[in-house]
N, CA, C and O atoms as a Tinker XYZ file with bonds, in Angstrom:
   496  protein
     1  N    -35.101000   25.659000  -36.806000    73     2
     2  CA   -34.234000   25.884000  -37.948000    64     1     3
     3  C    -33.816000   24.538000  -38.530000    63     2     4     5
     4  O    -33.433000   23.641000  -37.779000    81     3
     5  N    -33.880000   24.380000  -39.835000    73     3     6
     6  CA   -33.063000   22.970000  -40.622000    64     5     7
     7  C    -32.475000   23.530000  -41.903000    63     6     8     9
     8  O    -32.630000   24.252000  -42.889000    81     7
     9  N    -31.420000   22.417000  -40.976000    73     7    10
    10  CA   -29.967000   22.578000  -41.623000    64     9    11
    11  C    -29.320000   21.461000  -42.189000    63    10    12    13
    12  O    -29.190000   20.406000  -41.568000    81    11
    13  N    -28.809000   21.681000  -43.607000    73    11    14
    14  CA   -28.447000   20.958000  -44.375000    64    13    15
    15  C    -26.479000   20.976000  -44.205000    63    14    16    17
    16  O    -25.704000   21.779000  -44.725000    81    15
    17  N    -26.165000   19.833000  -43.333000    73    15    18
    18  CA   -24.765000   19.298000  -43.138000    64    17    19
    19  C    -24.263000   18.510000  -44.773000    63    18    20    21
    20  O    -24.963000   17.678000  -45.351000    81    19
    21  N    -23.142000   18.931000  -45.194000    73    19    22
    22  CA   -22.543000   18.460000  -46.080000    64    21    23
    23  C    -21.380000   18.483000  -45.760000    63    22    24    25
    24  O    -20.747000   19.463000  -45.368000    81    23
    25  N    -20.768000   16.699000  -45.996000    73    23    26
    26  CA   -19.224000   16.950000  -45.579000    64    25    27
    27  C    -19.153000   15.165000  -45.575000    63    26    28    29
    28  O    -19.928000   14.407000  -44.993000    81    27
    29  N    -17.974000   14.811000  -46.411000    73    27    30
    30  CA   -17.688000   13.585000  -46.602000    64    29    31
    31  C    -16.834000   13.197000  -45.958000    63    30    32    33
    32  O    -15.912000   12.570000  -46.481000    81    31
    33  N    -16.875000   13.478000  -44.460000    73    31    34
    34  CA   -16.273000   12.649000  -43.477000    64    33    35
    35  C    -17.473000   12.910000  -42.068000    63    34    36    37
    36  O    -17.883000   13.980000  -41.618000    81    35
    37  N    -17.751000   11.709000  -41.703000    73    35    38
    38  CA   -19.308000   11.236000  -41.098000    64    37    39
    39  C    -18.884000   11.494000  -39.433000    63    38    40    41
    40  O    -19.685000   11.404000  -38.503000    81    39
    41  N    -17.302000   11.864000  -39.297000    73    39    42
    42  CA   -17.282000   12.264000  -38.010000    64    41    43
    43  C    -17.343000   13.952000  -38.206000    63    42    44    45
    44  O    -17.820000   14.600000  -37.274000    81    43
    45  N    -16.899000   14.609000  -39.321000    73    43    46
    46  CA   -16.995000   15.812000  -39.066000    64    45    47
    47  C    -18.614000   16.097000  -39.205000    63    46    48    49
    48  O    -19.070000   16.369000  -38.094000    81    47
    49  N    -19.486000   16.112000  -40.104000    73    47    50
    50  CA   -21.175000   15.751000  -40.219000    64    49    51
    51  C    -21.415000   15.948000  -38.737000    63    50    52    53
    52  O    -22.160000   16.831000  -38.313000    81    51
    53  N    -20.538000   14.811000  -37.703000    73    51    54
    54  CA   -21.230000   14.605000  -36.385000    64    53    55
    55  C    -20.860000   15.354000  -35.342000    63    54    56    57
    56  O    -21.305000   15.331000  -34.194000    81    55
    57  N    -19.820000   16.177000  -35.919000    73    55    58
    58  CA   -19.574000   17.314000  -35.206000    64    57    59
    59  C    -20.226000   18.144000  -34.862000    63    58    60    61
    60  O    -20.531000   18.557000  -33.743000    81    59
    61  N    -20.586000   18.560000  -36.283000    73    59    62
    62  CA   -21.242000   20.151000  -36.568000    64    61    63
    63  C    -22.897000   19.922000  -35.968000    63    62    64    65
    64  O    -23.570000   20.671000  -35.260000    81    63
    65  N    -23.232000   18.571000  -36.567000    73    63    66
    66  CA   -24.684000   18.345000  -36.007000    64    65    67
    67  C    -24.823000   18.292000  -34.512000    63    66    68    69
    68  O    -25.915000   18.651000  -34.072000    81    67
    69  N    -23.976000   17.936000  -33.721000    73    67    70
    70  CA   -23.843000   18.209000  -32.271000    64    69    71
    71  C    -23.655000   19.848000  -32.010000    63    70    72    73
    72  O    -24.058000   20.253000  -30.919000    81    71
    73  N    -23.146000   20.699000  -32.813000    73    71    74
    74  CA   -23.136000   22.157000  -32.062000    64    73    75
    75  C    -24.358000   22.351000  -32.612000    63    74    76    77
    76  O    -25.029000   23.063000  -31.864000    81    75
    77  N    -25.072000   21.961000  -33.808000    73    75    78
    78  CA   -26.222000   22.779000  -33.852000    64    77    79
    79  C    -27.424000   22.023000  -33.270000    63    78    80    81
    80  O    -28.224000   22.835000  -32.807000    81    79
    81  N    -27.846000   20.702000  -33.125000    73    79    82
    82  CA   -28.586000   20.036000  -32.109000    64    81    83
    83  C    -29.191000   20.469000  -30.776000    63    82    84    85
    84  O    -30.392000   20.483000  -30.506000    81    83
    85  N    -28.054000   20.862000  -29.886000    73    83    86
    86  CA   -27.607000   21.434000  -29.021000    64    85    87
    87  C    -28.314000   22.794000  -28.372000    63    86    88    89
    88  O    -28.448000   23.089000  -27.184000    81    87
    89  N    -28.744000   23.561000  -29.635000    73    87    90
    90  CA   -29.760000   24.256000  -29.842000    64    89    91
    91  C    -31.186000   24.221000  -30.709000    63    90    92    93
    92  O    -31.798000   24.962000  -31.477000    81    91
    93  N    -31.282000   23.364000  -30.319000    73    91    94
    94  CA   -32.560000   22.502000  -31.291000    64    93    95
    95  C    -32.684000   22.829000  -32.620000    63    94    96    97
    96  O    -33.713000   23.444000  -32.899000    81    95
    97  N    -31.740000   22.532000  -33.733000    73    95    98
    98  CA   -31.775000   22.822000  -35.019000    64    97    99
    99  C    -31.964000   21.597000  -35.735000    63    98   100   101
   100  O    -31.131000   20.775000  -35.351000    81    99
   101  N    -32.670000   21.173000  -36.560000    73    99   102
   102  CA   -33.038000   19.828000  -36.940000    64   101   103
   103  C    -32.376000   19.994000  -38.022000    63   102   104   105
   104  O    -32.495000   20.888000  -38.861000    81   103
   105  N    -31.276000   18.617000  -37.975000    73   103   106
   106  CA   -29.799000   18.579000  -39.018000    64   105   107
   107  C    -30.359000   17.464000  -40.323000    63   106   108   109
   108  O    -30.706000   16.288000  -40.215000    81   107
   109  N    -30.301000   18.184000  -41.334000    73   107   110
   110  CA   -29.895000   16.947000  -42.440000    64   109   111
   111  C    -28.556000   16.478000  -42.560000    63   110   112   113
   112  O    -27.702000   17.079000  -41.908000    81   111
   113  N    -28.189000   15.447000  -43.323000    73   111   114
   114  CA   -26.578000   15.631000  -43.396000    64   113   115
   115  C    -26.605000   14.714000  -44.761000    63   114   116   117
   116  O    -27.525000   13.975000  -45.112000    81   115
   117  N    -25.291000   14.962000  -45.478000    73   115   118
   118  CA   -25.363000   14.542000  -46.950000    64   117   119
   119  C    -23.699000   14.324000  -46.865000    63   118   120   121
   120  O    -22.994000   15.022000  -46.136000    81   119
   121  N    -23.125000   13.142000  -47.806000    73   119   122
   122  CA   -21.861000   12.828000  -47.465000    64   121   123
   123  C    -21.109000   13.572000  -48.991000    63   122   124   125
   124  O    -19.889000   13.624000  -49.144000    81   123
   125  N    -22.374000   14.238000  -50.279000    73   123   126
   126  CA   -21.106000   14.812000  -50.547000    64   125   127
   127  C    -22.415000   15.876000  -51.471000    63   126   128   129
   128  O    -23.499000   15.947000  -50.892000    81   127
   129  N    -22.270000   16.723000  -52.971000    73   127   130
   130  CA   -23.062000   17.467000  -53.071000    64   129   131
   131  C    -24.355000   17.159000  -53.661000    63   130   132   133
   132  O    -25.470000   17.637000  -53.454000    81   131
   133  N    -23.750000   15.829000  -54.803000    73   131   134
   134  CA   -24.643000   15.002000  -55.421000    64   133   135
   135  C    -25.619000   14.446000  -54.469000    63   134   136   137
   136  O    -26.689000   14.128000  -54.987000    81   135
   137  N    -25.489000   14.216000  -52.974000    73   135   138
   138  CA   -26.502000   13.784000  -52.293000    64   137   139
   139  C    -27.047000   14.988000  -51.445000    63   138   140   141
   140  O    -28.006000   14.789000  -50.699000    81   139
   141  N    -26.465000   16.245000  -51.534000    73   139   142
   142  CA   -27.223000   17.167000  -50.895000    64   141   143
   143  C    -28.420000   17.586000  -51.709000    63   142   144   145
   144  O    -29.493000   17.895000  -51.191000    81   143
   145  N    -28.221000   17.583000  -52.841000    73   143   146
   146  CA   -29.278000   18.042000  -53.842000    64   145   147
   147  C    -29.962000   17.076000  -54.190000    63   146   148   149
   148  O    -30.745000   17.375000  -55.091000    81   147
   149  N    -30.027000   15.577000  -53.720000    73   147   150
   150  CA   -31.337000   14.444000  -53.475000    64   149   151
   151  C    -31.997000   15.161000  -52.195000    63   150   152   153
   152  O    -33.204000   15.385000  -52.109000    81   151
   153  N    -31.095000   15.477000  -51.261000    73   151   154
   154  CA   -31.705000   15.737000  -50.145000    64   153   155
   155  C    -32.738000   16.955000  -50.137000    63   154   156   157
   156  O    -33.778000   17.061000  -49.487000    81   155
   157  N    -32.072000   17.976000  -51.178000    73   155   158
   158  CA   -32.902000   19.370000  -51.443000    64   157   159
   159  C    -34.301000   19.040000  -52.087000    63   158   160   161
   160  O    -35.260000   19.594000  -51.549000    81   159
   161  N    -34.519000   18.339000  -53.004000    73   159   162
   162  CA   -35.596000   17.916000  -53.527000    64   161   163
   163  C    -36.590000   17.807000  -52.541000    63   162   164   165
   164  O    -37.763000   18.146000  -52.698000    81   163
   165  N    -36.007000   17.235000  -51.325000    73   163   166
   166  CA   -37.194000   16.552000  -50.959000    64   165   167
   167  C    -37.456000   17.067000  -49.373000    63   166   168   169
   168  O    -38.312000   16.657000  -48.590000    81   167
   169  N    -36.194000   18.340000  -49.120000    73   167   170
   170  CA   -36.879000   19.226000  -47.719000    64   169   171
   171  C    -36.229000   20.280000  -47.955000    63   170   172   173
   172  O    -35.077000   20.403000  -48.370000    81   171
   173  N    -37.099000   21.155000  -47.642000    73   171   174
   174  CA   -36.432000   23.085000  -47.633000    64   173   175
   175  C    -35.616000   22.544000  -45.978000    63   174   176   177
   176  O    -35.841000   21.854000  -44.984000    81   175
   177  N    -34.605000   23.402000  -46.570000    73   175   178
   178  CA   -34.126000   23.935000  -45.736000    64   177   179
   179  C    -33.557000   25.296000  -45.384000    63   178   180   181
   180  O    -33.430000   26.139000  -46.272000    81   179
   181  N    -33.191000   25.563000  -44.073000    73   179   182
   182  CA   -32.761000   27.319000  -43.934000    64   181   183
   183  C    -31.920000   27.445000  -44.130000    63   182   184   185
   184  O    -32.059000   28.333000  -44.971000    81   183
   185  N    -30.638000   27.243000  -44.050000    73   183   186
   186  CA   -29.587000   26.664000  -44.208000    64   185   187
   187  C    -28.515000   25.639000  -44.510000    63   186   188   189
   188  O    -28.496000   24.641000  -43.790000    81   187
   189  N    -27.263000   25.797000  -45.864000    73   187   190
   190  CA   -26.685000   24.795000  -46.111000    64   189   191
   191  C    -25.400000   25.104000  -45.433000    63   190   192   193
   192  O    -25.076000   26.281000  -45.280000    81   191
   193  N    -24.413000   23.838000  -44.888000    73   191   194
   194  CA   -23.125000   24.203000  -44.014000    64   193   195
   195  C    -22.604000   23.012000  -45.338000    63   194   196   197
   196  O    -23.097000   21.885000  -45.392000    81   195
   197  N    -21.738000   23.415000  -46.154000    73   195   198
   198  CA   -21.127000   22.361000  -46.834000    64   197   199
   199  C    -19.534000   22.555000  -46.776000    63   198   200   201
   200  O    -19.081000   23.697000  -46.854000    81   199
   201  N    -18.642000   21.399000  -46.634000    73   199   202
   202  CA   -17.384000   21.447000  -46.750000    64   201   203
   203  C    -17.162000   21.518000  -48.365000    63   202   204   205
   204  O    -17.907000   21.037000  -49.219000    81   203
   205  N    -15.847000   22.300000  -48.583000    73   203   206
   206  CA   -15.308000   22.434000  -50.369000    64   205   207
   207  C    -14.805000   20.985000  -50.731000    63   206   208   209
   208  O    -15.317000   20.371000  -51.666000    81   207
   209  N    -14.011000   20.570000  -50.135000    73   207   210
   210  CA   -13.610000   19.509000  -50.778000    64   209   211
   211  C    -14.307000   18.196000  -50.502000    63   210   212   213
   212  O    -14.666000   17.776000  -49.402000    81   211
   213  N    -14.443000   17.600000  -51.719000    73   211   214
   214  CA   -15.190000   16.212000  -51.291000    64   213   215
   215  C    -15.454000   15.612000  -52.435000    63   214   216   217
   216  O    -15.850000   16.205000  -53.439000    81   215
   217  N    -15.226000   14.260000  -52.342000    73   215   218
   218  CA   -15.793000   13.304000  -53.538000    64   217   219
   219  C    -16.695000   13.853000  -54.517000    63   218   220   221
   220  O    -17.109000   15.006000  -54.397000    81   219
   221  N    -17.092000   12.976000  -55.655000    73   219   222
   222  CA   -17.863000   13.524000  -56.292000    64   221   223
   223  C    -18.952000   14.702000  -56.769000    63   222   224   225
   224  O    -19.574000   14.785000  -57.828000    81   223
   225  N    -18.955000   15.580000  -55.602000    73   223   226
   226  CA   -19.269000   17.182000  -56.234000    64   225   227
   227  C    -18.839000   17.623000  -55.582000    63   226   228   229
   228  O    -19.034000   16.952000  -54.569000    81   227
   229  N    -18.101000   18.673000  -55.278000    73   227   230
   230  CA   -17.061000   19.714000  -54.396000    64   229   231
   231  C    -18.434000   20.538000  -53.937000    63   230   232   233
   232  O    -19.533000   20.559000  -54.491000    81   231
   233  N    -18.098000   21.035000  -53.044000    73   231   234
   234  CA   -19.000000   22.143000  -51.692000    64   233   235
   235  C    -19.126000   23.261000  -53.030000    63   234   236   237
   236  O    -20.212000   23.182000  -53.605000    81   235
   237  N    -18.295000   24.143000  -53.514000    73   235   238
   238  CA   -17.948000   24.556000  -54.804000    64   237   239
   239  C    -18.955000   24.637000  -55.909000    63   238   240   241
   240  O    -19.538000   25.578000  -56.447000    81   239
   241  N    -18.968000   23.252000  -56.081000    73   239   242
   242  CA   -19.490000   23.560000  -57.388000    64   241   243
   243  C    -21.549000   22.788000  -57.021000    63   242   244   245
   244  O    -22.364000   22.460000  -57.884000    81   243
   245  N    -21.730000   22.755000  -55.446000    73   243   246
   246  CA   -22.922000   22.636000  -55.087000    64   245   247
   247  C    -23.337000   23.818000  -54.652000    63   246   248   249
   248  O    -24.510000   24.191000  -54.658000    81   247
   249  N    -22.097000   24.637000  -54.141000    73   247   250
   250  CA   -23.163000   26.070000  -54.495000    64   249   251
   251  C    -23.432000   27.051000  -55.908000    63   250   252   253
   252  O    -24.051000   28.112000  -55.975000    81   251
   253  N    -22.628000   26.175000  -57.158000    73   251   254
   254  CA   -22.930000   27.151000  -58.412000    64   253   255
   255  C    -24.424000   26.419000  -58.566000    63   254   256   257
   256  O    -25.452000   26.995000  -58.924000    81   255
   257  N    -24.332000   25.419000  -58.313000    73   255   258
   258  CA   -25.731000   24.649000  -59.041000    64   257   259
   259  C    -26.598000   25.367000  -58.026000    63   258   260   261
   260  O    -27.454000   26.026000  -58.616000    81   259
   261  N    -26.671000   25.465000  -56.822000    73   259   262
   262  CA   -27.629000   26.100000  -55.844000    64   261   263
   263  C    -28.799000   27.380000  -56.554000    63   262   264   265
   264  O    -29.972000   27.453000  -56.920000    81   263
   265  N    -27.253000   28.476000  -56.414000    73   263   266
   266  CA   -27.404000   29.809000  -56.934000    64   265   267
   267  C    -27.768000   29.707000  -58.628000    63   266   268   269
   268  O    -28.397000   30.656000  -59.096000    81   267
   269  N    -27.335000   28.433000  -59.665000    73   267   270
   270  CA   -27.921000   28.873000  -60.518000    64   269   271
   271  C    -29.523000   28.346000  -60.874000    63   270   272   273
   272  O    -30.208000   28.603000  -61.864000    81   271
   273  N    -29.798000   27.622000  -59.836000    73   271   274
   274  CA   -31.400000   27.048000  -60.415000    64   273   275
   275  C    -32.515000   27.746000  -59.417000    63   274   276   277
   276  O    -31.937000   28.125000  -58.398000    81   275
   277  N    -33.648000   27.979000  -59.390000    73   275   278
   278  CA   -34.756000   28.342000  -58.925000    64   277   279
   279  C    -35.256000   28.482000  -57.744000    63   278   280   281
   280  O    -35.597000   29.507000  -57.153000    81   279
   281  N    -35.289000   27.134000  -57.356000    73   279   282
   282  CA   -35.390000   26.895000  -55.823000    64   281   283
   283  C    -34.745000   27.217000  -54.938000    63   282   284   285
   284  O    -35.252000   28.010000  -54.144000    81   283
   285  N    -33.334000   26.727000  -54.699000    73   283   286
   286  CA   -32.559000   27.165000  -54.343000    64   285   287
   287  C    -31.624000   28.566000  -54.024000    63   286   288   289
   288  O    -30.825000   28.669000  -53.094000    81   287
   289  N    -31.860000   29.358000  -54.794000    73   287   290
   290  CA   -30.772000   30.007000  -55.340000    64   289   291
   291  C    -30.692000   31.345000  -53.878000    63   290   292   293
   292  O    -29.895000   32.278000  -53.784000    81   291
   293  N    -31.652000   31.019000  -53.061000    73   291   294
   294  CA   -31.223000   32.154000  -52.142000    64   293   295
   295  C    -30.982000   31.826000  -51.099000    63   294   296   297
   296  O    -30.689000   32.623000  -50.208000    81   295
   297  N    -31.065000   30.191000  -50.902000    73   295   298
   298  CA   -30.530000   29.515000  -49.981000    64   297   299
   299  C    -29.047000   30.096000  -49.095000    63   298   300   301
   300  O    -27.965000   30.353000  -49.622000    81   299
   301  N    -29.324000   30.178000  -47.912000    73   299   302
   302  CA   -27.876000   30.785000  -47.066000    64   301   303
   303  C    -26.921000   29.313000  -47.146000    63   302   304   305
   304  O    -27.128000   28.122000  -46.917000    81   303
   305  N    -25.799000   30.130000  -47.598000    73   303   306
   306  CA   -24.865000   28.798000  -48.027000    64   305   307
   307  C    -23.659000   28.767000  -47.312000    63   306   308   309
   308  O    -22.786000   29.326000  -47.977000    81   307
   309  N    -23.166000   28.275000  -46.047000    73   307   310
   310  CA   -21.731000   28.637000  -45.488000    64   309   311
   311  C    -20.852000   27.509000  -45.913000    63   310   312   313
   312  O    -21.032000   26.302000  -45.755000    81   311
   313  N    -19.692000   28.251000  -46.584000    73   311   314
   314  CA   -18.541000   27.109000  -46.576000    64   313   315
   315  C    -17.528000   26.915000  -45.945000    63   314   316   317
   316  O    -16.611000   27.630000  -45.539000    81   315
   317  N    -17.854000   25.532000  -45.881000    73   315   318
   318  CA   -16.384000   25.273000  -44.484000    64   317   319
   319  C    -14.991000   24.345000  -45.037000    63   318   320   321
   320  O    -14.942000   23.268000  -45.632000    81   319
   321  N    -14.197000   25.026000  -44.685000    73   319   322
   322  CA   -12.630000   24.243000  -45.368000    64   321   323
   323  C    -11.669000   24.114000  -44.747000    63   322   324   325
   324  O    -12.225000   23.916000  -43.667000    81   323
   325  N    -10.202000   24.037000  -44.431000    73   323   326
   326  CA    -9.594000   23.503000  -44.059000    64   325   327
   327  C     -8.536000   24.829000  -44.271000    63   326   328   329
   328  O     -7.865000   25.404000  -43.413000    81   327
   329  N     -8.629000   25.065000  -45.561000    73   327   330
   330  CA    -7.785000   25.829000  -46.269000    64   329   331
   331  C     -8.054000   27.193000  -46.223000    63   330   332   333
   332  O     -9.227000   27.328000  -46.571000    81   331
   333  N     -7.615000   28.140000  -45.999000    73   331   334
   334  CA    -8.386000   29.609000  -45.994000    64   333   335
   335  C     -7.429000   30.721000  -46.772000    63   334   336   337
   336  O     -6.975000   31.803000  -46.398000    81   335
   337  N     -7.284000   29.724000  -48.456000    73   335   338
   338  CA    -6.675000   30.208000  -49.039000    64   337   339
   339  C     -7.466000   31.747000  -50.028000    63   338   340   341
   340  O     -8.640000   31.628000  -50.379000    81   339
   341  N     -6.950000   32.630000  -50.260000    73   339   342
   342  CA    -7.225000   33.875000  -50.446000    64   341   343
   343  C     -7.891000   33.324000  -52.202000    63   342   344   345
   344  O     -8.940000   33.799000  -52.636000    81   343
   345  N     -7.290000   32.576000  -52.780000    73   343   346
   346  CA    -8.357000   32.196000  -54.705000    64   345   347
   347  C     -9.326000   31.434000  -53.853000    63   346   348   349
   348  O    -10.125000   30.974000  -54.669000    81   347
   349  N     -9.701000   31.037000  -52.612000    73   347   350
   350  CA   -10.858000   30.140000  -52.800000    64   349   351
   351  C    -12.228000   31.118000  -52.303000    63   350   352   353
   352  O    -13.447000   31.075000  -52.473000    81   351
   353  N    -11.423000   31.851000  -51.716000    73   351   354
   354  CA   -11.951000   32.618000  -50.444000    64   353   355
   355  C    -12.843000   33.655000  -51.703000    63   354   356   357
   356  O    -14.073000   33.630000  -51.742000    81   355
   357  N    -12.142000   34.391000  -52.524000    73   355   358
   358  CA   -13.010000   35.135000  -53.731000    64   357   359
   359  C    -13.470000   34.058000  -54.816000    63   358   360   361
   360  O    -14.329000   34.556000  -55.545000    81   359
   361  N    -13.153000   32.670000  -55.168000    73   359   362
   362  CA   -14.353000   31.717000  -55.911000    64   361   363
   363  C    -15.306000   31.782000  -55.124000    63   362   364   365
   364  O    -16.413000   31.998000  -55.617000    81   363
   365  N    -15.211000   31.652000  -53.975000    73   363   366
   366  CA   -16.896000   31.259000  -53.622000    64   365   367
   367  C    -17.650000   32.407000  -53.094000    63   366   368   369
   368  O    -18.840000   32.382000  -52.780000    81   367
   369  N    -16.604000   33.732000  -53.001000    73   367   370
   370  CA   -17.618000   35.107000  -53.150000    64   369   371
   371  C    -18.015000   35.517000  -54.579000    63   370   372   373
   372  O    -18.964000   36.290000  -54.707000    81   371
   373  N    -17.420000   35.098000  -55.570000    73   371   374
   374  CA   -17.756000   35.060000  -56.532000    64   373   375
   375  C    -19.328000   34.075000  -56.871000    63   374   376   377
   376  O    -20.339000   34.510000  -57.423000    81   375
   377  N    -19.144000   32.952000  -56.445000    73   375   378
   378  CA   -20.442000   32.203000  -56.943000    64   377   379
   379  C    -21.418000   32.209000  -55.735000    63   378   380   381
   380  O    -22.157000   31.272000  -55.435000    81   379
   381  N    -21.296000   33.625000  -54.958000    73   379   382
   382  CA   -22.210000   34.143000  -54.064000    64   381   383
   383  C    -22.411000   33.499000  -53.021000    63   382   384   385
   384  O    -23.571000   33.152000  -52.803000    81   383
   385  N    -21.339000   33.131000  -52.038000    73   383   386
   386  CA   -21.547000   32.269000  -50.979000    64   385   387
   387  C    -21.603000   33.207000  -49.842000    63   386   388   389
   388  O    -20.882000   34.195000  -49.706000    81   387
   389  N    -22.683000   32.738000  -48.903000    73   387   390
   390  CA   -23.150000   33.534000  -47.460000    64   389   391
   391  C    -22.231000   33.541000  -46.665000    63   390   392   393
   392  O    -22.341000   34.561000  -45.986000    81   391
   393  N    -20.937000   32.665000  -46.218000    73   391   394
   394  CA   -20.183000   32.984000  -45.280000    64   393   395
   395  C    -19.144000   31.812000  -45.164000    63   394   396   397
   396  O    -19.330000   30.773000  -45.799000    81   395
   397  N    -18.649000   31.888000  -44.796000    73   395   398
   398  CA   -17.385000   31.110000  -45.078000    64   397   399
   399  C    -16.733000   30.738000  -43.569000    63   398   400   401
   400  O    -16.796000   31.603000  -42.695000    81   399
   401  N    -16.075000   29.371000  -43.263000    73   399   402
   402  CA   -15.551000   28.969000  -42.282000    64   401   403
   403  C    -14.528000   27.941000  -41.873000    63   402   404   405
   404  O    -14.823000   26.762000  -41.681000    81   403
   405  N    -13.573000   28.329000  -41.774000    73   403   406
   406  CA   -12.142000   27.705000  -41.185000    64   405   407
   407  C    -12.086000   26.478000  -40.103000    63   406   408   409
   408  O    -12.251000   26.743000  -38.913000    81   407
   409  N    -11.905000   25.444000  -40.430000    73   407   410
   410  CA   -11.240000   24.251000  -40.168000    64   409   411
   411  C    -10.102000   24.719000  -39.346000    63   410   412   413
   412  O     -9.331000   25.550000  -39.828000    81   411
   413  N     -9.903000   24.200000  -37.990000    73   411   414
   414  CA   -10.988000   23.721000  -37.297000    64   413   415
   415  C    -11.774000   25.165000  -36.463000    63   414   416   417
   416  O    -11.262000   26.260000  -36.230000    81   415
   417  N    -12.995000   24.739000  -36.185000    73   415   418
   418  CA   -13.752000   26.040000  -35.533000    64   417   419
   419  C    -14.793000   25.258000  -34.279000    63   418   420   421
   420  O    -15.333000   24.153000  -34.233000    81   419
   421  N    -14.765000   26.082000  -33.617000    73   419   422
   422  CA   -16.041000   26.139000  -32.359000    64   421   423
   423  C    -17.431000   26.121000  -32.612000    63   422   424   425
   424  O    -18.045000   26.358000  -33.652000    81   423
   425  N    -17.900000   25.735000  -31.270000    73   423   426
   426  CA   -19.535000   26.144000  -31.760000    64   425   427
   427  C    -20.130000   27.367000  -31.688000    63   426   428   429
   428  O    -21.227000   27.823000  -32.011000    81   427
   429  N    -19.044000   27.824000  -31.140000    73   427   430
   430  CA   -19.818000   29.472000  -31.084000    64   429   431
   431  C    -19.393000   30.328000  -32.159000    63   430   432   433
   432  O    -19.861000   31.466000  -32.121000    81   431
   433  N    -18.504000   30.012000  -33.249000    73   431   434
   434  CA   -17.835000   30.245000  -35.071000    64   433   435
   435  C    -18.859000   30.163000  -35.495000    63   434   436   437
   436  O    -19.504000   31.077000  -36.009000    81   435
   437  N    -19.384000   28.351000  -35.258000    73   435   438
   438  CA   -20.522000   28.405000  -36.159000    64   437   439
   439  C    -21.608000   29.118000  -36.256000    63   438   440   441
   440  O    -22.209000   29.756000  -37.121000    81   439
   441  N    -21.740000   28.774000  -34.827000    73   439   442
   442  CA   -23.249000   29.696000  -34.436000    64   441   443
   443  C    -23.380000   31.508000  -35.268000    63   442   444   445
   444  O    -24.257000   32.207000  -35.777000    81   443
   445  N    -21.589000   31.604000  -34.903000    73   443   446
   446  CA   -21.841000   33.244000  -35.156000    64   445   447
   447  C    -21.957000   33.876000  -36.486000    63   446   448   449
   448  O    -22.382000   34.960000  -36.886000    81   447
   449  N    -21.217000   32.391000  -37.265000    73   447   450
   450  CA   -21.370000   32.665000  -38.595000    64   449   451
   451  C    -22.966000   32.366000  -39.091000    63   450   452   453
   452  O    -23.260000   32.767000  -40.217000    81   451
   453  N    -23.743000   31.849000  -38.493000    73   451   454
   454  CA   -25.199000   31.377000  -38.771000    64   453   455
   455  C    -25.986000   32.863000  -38.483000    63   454   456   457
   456  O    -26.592000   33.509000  -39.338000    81   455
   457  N    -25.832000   33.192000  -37.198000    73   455   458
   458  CA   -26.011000   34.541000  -36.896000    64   457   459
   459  C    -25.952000   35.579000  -37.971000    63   458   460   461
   460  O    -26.779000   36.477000  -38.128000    81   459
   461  N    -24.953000   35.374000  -38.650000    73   459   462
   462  CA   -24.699000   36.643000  -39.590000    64   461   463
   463  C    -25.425000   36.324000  -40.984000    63   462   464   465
   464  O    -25.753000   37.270000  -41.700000    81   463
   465  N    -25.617000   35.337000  -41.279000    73   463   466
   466  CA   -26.735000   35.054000  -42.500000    64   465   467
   467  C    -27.925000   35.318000  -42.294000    63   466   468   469
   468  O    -28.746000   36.062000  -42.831000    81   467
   469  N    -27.937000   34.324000  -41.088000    73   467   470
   470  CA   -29.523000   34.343000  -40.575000    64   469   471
   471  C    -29.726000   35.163000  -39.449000    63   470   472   473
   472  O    -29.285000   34.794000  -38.361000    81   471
   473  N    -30.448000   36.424000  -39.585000    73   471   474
   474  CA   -30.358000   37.445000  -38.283000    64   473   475
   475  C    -31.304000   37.326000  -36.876000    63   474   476   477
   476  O    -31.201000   37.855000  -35.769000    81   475
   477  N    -32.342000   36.307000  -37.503000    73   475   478
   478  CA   -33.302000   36.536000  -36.524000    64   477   479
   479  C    -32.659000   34.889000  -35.579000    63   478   480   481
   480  O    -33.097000   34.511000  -34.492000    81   479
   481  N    -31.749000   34.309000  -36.259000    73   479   482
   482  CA   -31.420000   33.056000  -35.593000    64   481   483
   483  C    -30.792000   33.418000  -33.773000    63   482   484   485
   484  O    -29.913000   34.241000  -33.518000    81   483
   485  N    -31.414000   32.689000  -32.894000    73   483   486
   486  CA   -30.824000   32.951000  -31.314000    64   485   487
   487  C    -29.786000   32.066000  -30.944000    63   486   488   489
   488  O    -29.417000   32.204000  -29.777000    81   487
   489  N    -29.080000   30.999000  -31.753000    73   487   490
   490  CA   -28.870000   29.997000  -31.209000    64   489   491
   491  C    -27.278000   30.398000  -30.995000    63   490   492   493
   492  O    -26.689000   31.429000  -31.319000    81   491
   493  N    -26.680000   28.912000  -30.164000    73   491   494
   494  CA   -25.152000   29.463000  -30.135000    64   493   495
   495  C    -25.388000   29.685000  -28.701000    63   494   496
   496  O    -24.496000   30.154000  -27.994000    81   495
C-alpha cells in the first residue's frame, strides 16, 4: 500500500509514517498541499492522510482540488485535525472526504480508519 502523509509538522509526518511502516506501507510525505500535488504528479497513490490546517494550502482545500480534477478524484482521502469541530466535520463531507481523524489518535485509529476506506487493507 502507498500512502501519501501530509502534514506541516515533520514530527507529526514521522509519526503517522511509523504506524503505517510498521506494516509495510510505503509512505510519501509532503509538508503542506501545494507539495502533495508535486508529489501526486509523479506517484499514484492508495491513499492520502492529510492534516486541515497548514501553510500554504489547507488539507481542505487539497481535497477540493483532488475531487475536482481527473486523476485524482477517487483517491481515499482521510483528514486529520486537531479540532473535531461539527462546520468542519460537514465541509469536508461536503467536498467528499473518506474519513476523518482526531488529534491525537493511535495506530490502531489509523489503521481502522484505513480499514474502512480501504476494505481489502490487513494492516493495523
Amino acid at each position: 500500500m502507498k500512502v501519501l502523509v501530509v502534514d506541516d509538522s515533520k514530527v507529526m509526518r514521522g509519526i503517522i509514517r511509523k504506524m503505517l511502516a510498521q506494516d509495510g506501507a510505503e509512505v510519501f510525505e509532503a509538508a503542506d498541499g501545494r507539495q502533495a500535488l508535486e508529489l501526486l504528479s509523479a506517484h499514484a497513490v492508495d491513499c492520502v492522510i492529510s492534516d486541515w490546517n497548514m501553510p500554504r494550502m489547507k488539507g481542505i482545500d487539497l481535497l477540493r482540488c483532488l475531487r475536482g480534477g481527473a486523476t485524482h478524484a477517487d483517491t481515499p482521502f482521510i483528514m486529520v485535525t486537531a479540532e473535531a469541530l461539527a462546520a468542519n466535520i460537514a465541509e469536508a463531507d461536503a467536498a467528499k472526504v473518506s474519513g476523518y481523524l482526531v488529534k491525537p489518535f493511535t495506530a490502531e485509529d489509523l489503521w481502522r480508519a484505513i480499514r474502512e476506506i480501504l476494505p481489502g487493507v490487513a494492516g493495523g
